[in-house]
C-alpha positions in Angstrom: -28.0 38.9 29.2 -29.4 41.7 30.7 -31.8 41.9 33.7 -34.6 43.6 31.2 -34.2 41.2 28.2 -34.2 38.0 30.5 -37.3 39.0 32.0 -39.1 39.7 28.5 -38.5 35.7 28.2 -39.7 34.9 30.9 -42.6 37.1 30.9 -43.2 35.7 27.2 -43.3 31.9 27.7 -44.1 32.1 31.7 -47.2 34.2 30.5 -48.3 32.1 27.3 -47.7 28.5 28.9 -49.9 28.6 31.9 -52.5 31.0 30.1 -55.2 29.0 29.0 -55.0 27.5 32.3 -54.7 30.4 34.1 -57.9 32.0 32.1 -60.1 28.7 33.5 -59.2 30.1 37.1 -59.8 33.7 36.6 -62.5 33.7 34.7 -64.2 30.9 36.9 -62.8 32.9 40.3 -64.8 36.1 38.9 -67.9 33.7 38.7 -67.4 32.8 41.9 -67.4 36.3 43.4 -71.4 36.1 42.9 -71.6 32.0 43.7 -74.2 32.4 46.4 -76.7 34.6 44.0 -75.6 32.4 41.1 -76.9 29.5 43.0 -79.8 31.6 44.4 -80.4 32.3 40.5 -80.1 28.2 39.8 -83.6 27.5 42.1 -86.2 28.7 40.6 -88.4 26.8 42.9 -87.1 29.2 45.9 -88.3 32.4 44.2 -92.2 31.7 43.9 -92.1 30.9 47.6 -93.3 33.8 50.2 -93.5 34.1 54.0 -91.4 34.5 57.0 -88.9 31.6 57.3 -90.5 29.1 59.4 -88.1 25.7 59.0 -85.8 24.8 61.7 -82.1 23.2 61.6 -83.7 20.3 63.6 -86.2 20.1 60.5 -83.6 19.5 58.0 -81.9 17.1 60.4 -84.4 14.8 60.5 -84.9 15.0 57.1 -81.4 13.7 56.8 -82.4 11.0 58.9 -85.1 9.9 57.1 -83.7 9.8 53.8 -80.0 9.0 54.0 -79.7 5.3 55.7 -75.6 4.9 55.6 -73.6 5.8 58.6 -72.3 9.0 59.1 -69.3 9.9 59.9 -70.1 14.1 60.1 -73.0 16.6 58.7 -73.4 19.8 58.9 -76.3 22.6 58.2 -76.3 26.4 57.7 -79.4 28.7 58.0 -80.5 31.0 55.5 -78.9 34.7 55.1 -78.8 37.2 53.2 -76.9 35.9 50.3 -78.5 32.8 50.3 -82.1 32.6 51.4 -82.3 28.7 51.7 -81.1 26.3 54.4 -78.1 24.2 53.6 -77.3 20.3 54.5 -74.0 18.8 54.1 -72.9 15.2 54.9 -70.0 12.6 54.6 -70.7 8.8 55.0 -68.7 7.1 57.4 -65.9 4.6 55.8 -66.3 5.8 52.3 -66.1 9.2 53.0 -68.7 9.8 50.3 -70.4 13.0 50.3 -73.6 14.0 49.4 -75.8 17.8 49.1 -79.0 19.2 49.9 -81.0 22.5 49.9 -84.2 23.5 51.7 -86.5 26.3 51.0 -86.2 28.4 54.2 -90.8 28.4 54.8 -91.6 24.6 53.8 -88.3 23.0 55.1 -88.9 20.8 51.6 -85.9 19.6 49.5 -85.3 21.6 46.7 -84.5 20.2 43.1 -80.8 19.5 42.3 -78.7 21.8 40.5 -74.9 22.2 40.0 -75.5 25.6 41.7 -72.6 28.2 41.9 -70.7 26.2 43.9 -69.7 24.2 40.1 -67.7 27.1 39.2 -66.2 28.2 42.9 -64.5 24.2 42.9 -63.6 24.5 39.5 -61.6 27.6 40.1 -59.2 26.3 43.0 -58.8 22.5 42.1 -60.5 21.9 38.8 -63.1 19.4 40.3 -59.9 17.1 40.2 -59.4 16.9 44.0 -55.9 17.2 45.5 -54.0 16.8 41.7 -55.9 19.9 40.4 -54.8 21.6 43.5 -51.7 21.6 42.8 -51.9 22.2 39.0 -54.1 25.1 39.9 -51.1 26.3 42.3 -48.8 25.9 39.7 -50.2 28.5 37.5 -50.4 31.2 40.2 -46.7 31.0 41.0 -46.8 31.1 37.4 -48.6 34.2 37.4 -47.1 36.2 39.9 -43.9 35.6 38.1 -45.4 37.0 34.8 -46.8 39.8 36.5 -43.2 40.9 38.3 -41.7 40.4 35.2 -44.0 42.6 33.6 -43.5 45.4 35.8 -39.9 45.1 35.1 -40.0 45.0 31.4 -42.5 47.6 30.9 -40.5 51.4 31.3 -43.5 53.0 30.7 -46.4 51.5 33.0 -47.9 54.5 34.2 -48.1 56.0 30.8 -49.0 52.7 29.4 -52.1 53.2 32.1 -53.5 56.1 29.8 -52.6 54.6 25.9 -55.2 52.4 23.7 -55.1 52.5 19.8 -57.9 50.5 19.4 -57.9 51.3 15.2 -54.2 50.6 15.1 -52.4 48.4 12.5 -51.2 44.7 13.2 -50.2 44.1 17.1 -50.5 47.7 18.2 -53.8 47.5 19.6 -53.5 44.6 21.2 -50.7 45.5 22.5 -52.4 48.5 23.8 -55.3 46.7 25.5 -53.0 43.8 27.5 -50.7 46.7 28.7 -53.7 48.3 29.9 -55.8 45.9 31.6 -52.4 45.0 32.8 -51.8 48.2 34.8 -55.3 49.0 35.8 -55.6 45.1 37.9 -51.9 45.3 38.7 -52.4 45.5 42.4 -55.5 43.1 42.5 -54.0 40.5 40.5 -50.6 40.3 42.6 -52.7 40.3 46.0 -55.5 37.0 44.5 -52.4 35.7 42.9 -50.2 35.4 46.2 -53.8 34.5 48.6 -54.3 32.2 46.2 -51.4 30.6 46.6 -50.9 31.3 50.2 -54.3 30.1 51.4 -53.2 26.2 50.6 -50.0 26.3 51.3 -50.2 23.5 54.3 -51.8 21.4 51.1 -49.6 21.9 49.0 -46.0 21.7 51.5 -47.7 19.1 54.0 -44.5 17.5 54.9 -43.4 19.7 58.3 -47.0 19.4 59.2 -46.8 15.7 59.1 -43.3 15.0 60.3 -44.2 17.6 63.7 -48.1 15.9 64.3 -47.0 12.2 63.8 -48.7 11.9 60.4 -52.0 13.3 61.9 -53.1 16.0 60.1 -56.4 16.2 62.5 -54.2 17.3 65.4 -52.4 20.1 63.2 -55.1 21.8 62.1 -57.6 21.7 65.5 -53.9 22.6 67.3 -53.6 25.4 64.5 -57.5 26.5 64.7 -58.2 25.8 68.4 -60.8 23.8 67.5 -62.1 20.4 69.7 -62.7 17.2 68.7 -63.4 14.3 70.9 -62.6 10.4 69.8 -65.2 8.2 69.2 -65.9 5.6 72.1 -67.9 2.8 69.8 -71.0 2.9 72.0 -74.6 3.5 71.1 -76.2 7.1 70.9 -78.6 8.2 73.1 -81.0 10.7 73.1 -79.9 14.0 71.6 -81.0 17.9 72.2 -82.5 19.0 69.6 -80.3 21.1 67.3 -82.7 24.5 67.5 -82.3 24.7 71.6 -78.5 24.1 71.0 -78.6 27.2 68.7 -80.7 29.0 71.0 -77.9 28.5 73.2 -75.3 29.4 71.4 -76.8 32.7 70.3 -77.7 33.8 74.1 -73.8 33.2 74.6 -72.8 35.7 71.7 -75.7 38.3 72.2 -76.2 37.6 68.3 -78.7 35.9 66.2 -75.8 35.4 63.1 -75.3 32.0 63.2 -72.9 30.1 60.8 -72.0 26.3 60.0 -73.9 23.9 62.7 -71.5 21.0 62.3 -72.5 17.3 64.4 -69.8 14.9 64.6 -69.8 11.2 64.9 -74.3 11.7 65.1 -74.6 7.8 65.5 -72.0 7.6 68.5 -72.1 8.6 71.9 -69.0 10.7 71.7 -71.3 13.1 69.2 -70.3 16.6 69.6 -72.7 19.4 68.4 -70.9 22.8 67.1 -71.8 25.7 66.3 -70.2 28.8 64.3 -70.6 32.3 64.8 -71.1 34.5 61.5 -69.9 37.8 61.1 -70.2 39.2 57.8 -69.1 42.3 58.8 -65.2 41.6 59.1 -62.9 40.7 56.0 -61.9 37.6 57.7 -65.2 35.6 59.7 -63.6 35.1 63.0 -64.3 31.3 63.6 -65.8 32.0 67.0 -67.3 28.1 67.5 -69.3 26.7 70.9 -68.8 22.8 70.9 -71.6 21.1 72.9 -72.3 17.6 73.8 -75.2 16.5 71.9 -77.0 14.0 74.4 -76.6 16.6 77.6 -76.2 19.9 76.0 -73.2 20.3 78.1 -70.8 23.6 76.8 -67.7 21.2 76.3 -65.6 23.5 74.7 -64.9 27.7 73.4 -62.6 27.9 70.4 -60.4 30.7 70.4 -58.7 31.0 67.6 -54.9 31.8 68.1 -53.8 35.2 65.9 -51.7 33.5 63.5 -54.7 31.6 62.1 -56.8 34.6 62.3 -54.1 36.6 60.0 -55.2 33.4 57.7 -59.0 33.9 58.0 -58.2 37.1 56.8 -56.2 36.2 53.1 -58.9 33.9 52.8 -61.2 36.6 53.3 -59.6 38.6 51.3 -59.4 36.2 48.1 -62.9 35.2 48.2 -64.6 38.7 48.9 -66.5 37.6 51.5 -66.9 41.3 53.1 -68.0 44.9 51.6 -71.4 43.6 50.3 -72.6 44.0 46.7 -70.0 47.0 45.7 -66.9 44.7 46.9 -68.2 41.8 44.6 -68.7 44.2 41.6 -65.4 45.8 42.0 -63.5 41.9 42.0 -65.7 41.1 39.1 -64.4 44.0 37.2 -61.1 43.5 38.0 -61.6 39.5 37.3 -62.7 40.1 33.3 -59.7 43.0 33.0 -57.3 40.3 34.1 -59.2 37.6 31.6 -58.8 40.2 28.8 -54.9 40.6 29.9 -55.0 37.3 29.0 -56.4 37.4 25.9 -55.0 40.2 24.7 -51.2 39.1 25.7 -52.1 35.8 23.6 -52.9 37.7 20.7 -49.9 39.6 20.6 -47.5 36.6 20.8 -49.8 35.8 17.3 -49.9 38.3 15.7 -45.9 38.9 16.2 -44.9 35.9 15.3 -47.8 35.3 12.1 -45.7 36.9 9.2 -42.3 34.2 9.9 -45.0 31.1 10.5 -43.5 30.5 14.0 -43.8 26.6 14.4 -46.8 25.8 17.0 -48.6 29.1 15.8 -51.7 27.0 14.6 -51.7 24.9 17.9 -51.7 28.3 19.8 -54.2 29.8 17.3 -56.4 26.5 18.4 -55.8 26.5 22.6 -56.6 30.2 22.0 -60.2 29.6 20.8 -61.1 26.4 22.4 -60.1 28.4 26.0 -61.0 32.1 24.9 -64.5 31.2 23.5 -64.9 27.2 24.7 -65.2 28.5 29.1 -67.9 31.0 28.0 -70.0 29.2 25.8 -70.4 26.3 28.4 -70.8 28.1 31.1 -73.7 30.2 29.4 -75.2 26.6 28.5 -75.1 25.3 31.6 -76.8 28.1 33.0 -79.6 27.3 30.0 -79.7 23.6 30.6 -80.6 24.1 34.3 -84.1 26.5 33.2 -84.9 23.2 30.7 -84.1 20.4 32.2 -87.1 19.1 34.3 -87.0 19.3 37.7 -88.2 16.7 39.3 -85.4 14.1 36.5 -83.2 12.1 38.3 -79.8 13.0 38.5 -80.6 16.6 37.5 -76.9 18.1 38.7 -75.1 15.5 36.4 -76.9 16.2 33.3 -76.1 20.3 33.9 -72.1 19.2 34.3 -72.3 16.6 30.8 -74.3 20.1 29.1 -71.2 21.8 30.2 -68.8 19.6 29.3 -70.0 18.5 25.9 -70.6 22.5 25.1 -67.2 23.0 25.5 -65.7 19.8 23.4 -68.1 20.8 20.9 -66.3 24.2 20.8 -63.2 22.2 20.8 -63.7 20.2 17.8 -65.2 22.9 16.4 -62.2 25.2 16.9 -59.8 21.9 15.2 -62.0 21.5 12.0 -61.7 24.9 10.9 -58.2 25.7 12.5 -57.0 27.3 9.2 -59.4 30.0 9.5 -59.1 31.7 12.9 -60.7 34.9 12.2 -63.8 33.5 10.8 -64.2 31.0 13.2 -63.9 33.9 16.3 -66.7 35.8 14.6 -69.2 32.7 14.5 -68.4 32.2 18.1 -68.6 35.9 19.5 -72.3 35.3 17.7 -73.1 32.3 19.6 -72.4 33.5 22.5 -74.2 36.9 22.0 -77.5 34.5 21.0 -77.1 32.4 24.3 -76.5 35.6 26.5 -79.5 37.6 24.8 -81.9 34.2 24.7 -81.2 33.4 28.6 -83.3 35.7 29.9 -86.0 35.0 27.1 -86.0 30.9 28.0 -85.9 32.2 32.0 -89.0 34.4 31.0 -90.8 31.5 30.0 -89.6 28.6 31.9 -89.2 30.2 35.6 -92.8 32.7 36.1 -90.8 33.9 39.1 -87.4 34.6 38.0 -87.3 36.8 35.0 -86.4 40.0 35.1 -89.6 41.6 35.2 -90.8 39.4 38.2 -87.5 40.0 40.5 -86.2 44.1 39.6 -88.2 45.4 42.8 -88.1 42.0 45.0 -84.8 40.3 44.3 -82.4 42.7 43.0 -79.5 40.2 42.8 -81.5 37.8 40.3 -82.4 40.9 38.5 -78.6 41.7 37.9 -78.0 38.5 36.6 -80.4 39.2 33.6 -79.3 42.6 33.2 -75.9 40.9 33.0 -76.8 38.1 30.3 -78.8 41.2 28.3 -75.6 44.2 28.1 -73.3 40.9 27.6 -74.9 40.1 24.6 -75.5 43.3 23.3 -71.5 44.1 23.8 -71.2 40.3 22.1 -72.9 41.3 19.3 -71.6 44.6 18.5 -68.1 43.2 18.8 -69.2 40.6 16.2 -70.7 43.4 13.9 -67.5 45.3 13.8 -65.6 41.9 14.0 -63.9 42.4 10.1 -61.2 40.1 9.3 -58.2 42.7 7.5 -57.7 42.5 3.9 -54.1 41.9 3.2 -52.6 44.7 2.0 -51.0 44.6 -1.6 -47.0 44.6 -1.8 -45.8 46.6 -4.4 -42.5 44.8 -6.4 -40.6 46.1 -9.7 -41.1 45.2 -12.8 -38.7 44.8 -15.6 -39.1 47.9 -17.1 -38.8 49.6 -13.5 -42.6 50.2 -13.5 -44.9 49.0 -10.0 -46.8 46.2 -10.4 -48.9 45.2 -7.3 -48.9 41.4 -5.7 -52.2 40.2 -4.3 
């Protein structure tokens, strides 16, 4: 078999496979380019507030204290930026390891009503919210992807000229054909550099085992050895007295000659081995630099300076990279671009294998026909009602974050079952779902009009740009949603002309 014919297999079935899966990550990975202004977005409650930030970290520590009565085995808190104007609280429970979330408006220092936040979408692009196991699945389908997209290279003769070619009124699988070669070439170079970070960014998760075998099965000593972090054992003795968190800061800050401070991370807080650090930010490099002053936190004593070793800061770059974390606004827009051509490569590659195979009745054609919709329409649709169930479901109900994931969930099984009752008639069933989406894209920033007095469009275009976006998003979605439905016209079959006995044409409907 030649090179060119083995690699249109495996471009074929190692493209259509992985694809619905691979369409969850990318689609949720472009989502999580804008996680910080989608969370942002999610708090109503922040935007009504005004004033210089006034709260302090030692604030939302105490608050910690006063609300969370299990042991702690770590928590950490960031300050607001630009990005995301709140203060931020982490913590894990010692034993359990349970962990639990909080955010702060940046003038009160009060907590802030639950929400998913755009953090939901950010986990559910690298493990699936299904911990170490979706890690590895997720990992799966980018070696799976890189492969398609080499093979694809390989196959096509005509890339660049591919690059300038859509038929958008052609017959059958021309025009689809068309569009996946096109989005194809334009995110080529994007798509094989997230693909490989992707990848590359876990890969002491996902091969572990020369890690373990050289650290004597502790994977603590690895990675501070790797990072040039510190970490000090706990000596099982009473805390004492600790230095309040804003003078460490103050500290820490006089050390850099910079006010951008990062993660403020306390270790072991209930122990007198607790060790206060504190990152640097720099959002001005591709890669943050991890620059992190380690203090003791009963003496304010400097205990440690990390200086991180090049190889890991070669790291902090791919991650860097991947995530978008540098460039501001125009970097963000330019990976969200790229993100949706690389869902509609997707798509559109999907479509062809249909529409090649629907005049011989390929077996599995109706199951792919099914995956297609349930994947293609089912991600958007729940994602568009989760962002609707957090502007109506009350803010002060218990459990708030949950009911927003069960929203999202159930929206998309609904999709799914819908997609299995009426899985005889595909066409149909994609034009009833390219309107529902339209109506929740248009209706979003209707309901966020008059649910959130402070968040609509009208209220944020000169004060908060980056909520304003988001509704100009939603609106020129729907609008493109709709028109697609509009011109969404199932084909007539075309009539097949046969002989008659007399040698006259008869036509076949």
């Amino acid at each position: 078999m030649k090179l060119r014919q083995s690699m249109t297999t495996l471009h074929t079935w190692g493209g259509l496979l992985p694809s619905w899966l691979l369409f969850v990550v990318v689609f949720t990975g472009t989502l999580a380019c804008f996680d910080k202004e989608l969370e942002h977005w999610m708090r109503p409650a922040l935007h009504g507030s005004s004033g210089p930030a006034s709260a302090s970290a030692q604030q939302i520590s105490d608050w910690l204290a006063d609300n969370v009565s299990a042991p702690l085995h770590a928590y950490w808190i960031h300050p607001p930026t630009e990005r995301t104007p709140f203060w931020q609280l982490g913590w894990e429970e010692d034993g359990s390891g349970q962990r639990g979330r909080a955010v702060f408006d940046p003038v009160t220092g009060a907590a802030l009503p639950e929400t998913l936040g755009g953090d939901f979408f950010f986990t559910l692009h690298y493990n699936l919210h299904a911990g170490q196991i979706g890690m590895y699945i997720v990992g799966l389908a980018g070696v799976f992807m890189l492969a398609a997209l080499v093979s694809g290279v390989i196959i096509h003769r005509r890339i660049f000229k591919d690059f300038f070619t859509l038929r958008p009124r052609a017959q059958g699988q021309r025009a689809w054909l068309d569009a996946h070669n096109l989005f194809g070439v334009v995110g080529l170079p994007f798509h094989l550099v997230l693909a490989y970070t992707g990848v590359a960014i876990f890969v002491a998760a996902y091969m572990p085992a020369g890690g373990m075998v050289a650290y004597n099965s502790d994977p603590l000593a690895f990675y501070h050895e790797v990072q040039g972090g510190y970490h000090r054992n706990e000596l099982d003795q009473p805390a004492g007295t600790t230095v309040p968190l804003d003078q460490l800061v103050t500290a820490a800050q006089q050390q850099w000659q910079s006010t951008d401070t990062g993660w403020i991370i306390v270790e072991h807080p209930a122990d007198a081995s607790s060790v206060v650090s504190i990152r640097r930010r720099d959002p001005s490099r591709i890669g943050s630099p991890q620059d992190t002053l380690s203090y003791d936190a009963f003496t304010g004593e400097l205990l440690h300076q990390q200086q991180t070793p090049p190889a890991y800061r070669g790291y902090i770059w791919m991650v860097g990279l991947h995530m978008a974390q540098f460039g501001g606004s125009l970097i963000r827009l330019l990976y969200g671009v790229l993100g949706l051509a690389g869902c509609m490569m997707l798509v559109a590659g999907n479509t062809v294998w249909l529409r090649k195979r629907a005049a011989r009745q390929t077996p599995g054609l109706h199951l792919v026909q099914a995956l297609n919709t349930a994947v293609f329409f089912g991600l958007p649709v729940a994602s568009l009602v989760l962002l609707w169930a957090n502007r109506l479901i009350p803010a002060e109900l218990e459990h708030r974050a949950s009911v927003e994931a069960w929203s999202f969930v159930l929206a998309w099984l609904a999709v799914t079952l819908a997609t299995l009752v009426s899985s005889r008639q595909p066409l149909a069933r994609a034009r009833a779902l390219l309107g529902v989406m339209a109506a929740l894209a248009l209706g979003l920033p209707l309901v966020n009009f008059l649910t959130a007095p402070y968040s609509h469009l009208l209220a944020t275009f000169g004060t908060a740009p980056e909520l304003a976006l988001i509704d100009l998003t939603l609106l020129i979605c729907g609008v493109l949603l709709a028109v697609a439905m509009a011109r969404y016209r199932p084909r007539q079959p075309v009539p097949a002309a046969r002989k008659t006995e007399c040698g006259e044409s008869e036509v076949t409907v």
